[in-house]
C-alpha positions as CSV (number, residue, x, y, z in Angstrom):
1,X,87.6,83.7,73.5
2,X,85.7,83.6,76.5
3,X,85.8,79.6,77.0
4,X,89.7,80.0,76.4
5,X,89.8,83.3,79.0
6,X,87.8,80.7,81.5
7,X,89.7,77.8,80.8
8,X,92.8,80.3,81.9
9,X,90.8,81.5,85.2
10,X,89.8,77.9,86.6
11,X,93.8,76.7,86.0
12,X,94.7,79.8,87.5
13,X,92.2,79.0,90.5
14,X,93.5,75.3,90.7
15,X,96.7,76.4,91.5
16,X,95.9,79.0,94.1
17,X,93.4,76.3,95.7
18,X,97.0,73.8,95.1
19,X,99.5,76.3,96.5
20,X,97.0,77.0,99.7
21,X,96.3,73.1,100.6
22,X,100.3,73.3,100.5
23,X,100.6,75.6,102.7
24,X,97.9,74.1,105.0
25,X,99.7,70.7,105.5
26,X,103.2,72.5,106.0
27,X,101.8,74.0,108.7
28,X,99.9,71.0,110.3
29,X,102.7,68.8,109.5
30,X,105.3,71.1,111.4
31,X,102.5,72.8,113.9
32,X,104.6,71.8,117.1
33,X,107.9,73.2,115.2
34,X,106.6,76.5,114.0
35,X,104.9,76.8,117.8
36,X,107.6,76.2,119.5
37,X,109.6,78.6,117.4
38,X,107.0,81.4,118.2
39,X,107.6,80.6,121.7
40,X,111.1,80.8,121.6
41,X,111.2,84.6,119.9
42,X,108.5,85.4,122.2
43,X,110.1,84.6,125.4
44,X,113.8,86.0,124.0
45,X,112.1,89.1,123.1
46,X,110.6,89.4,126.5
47,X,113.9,88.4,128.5
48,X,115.6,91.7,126.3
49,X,113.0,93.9,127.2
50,X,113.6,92.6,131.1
51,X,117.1,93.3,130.5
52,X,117.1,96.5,129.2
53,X,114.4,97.6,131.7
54,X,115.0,95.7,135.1
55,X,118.7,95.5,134.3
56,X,121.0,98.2,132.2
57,X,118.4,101.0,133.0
58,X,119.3,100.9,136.6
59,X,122.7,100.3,135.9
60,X,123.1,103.5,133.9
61,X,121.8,105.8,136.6
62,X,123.7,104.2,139.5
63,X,126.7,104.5,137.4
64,X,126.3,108.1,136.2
65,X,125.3,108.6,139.9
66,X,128.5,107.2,141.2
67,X,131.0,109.2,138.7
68,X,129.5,112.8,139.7
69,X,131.9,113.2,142.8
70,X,135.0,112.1,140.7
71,X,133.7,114.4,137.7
72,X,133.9,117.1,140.0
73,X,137.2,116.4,141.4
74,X,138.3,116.0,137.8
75,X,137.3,119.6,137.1
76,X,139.2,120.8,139.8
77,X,142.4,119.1,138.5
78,X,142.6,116.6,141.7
79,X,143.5,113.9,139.1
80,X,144.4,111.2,141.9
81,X,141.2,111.8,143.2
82,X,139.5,111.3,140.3
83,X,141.1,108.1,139.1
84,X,141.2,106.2,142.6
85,X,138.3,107.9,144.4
86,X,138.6,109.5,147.8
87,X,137.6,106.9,150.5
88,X,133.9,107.6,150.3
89,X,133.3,107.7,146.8
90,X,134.6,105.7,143.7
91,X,137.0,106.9,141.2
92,X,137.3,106.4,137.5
93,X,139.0,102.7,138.2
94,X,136.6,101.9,140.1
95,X,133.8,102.8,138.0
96,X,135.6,101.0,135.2
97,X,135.5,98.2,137.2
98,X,132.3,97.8,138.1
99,X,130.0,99.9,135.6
100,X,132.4,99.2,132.5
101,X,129.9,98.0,129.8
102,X,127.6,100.8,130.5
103,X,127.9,104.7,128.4
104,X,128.9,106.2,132.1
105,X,132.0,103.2,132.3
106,X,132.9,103.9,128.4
107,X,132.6,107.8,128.9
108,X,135.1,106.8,132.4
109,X,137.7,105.5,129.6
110,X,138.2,109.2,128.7
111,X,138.4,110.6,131.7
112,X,141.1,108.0,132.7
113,X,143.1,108.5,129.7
114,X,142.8,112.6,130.1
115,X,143.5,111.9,134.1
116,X,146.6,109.8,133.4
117,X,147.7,112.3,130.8
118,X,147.9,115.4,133.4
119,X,150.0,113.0,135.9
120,X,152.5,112.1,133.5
121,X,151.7,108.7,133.1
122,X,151.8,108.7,129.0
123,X,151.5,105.0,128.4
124,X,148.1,104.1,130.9
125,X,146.9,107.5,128.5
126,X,147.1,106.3,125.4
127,X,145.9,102.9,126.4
128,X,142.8,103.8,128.0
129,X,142.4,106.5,125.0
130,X,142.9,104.3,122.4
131,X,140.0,102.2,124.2
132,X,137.7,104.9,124.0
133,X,135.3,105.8,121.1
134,X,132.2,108.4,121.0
135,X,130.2,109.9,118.1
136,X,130.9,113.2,120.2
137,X,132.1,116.3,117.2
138,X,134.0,117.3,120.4
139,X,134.8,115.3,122.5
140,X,135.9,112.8,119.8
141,X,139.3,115.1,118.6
142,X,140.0,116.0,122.2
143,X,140.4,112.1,122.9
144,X,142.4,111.6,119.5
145,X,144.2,114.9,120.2
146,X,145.2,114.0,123.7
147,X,146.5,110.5,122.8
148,X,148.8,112.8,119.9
149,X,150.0,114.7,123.2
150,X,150.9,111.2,125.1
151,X,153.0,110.1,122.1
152,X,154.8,113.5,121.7
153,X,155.8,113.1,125.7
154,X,157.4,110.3,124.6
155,X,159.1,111.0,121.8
156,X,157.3,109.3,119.3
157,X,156.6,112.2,116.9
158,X,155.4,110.3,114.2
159,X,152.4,108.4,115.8
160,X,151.9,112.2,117.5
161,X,151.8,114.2,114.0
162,X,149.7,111.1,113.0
163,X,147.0,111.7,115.8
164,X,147.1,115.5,115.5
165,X,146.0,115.1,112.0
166,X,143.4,112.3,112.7
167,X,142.3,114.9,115.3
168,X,141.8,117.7,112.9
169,X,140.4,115.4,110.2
170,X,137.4,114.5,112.9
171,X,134.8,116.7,113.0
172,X,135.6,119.8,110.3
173,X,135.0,123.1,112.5
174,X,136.5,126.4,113.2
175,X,137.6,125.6,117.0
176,X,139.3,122.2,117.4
177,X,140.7,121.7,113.8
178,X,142.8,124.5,113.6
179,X,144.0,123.5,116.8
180,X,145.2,120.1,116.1
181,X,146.8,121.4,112.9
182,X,149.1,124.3,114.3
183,X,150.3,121.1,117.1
184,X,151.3,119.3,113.8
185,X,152.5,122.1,111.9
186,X,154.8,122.8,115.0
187,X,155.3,119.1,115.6
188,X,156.6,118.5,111.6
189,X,159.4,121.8,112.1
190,X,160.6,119.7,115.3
191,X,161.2,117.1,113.1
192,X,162.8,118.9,110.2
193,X,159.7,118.0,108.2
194,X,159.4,121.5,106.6
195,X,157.0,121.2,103.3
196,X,154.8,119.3,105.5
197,X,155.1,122.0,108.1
198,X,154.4,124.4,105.4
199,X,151.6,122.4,103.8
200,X,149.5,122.6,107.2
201,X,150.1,126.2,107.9
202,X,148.8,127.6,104.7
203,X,145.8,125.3,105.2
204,X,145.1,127.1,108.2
205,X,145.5,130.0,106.6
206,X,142.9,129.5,103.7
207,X,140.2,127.6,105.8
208,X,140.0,129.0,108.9
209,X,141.4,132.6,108.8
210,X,139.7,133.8,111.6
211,X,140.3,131.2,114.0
212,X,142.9,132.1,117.0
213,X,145.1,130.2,114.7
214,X,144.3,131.7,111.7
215,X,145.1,135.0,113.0
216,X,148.8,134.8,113.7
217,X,149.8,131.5,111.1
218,X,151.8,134.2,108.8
219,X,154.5,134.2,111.3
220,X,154.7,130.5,111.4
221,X,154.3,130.7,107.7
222,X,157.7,132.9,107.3
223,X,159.3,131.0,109.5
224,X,159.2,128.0,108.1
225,X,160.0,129.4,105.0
226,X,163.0,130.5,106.2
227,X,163.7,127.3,107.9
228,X,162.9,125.1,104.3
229,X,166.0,127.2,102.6
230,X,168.5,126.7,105.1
């Protein structure tokens, strides 16, 4: 037993011994190849770290630098100040323009869409909305929400019901998905749709009771009762 378990240990050896002289010519047969390739990871990996560093690091700050003065105008509702800047400092466009592919030019995308919303301009809203995406629990339905508004200005009730319910669907909270739900509740009676209407009421009424919602739906609940029989 032991000659066979020794036999079985210098095979086993043989091809450890075979498998390593493999290896050894691979690598001197393809020594510059394998080099150069450690050179080229090396030297990409050290251009990305330049990048980041030397190059979308700086542009970050300067951009969230440059929207502070049209932030604030946009909290004071000066909406045309805010989009196109006021001589001295940029706007939104502007910022767009130039900082874009940075989070301050992506976060600029809402602030357009919300800007253009207040002045009436539905179509540049939902556009520049529709462009903007965040991982935000809040800011995420306002965007969807506002684009619902947009729609709703112009008369497209069904992409607006749609949004309002994307909106509510979101982020699963007591404050903005009651919110987006009563504007489709109401949004569904406009257009006669009065199960649907129904349907989104009550579910205001079971999840979030104690929202500002919550409080008053049994009136909008009767209602459209009411409104379902005639």
């Amino acid at each position: 037993m032991s000659k066979g378990k020794n036999k079985h240990t210098d095979e086993n050896l043989q091809e450890v011994e075979h498998a390593l002289t493999s290896t050894e010519q691979f690598f001197e047969k393809n020594q510059k190849i394998i080099t150069y390739i450690f050179g080229v990871g090396v030297i990409i990996a050290i251009a990305f770290l330049a990048f980041h560093r030397y190059y979308k690091i700086p542009r970050e700050k300067k951009a969230q630098s440059q929207m502070f003065v049209a932030e604030e105008y946009f909290q004071k509702d000066s909406f045309n100040l805010a989009l196109n800047g006021d001589g001295n400092y940029p706007g939104f466009l502007d910022i767009l323009d130039e900082y874009g592919s940075t989070k301050s030019g992506h976060l600029a995308r809402y602030y357009t869409g919300i800007a253009y919303l207040h002045l009436g301009q539905y179509e540049q809203a939902i556009e520049y909305l529709n462009d903007f995406s965040t991982d935000d629990p809040l800011l995420g339905p306002i965007a969807k929400g506002a684009t619902g508004d947009a729609y709703a200005e112009l008369g497209n009730n069904d992409k607006a019901v749609s949004r309002y319910m994307d909106a509510a669907n979101m982020n699963d909270n007591d404050f903005s998905t009651p919110i987006y739900l009563m504007k489709a509740g109401n949004l569904y009676e406009t257009m006669g749709k009065y199960d649907d209407a129904l349907k989104v009421y009550k579910t205001i009424k079971e999840k979030y009771p104690e929202s500002n919602e919550g409080r008053q739906i049994d009136k909008y609940i009767a209602r459209v009762k009411i409104l379902a029989k005639k």
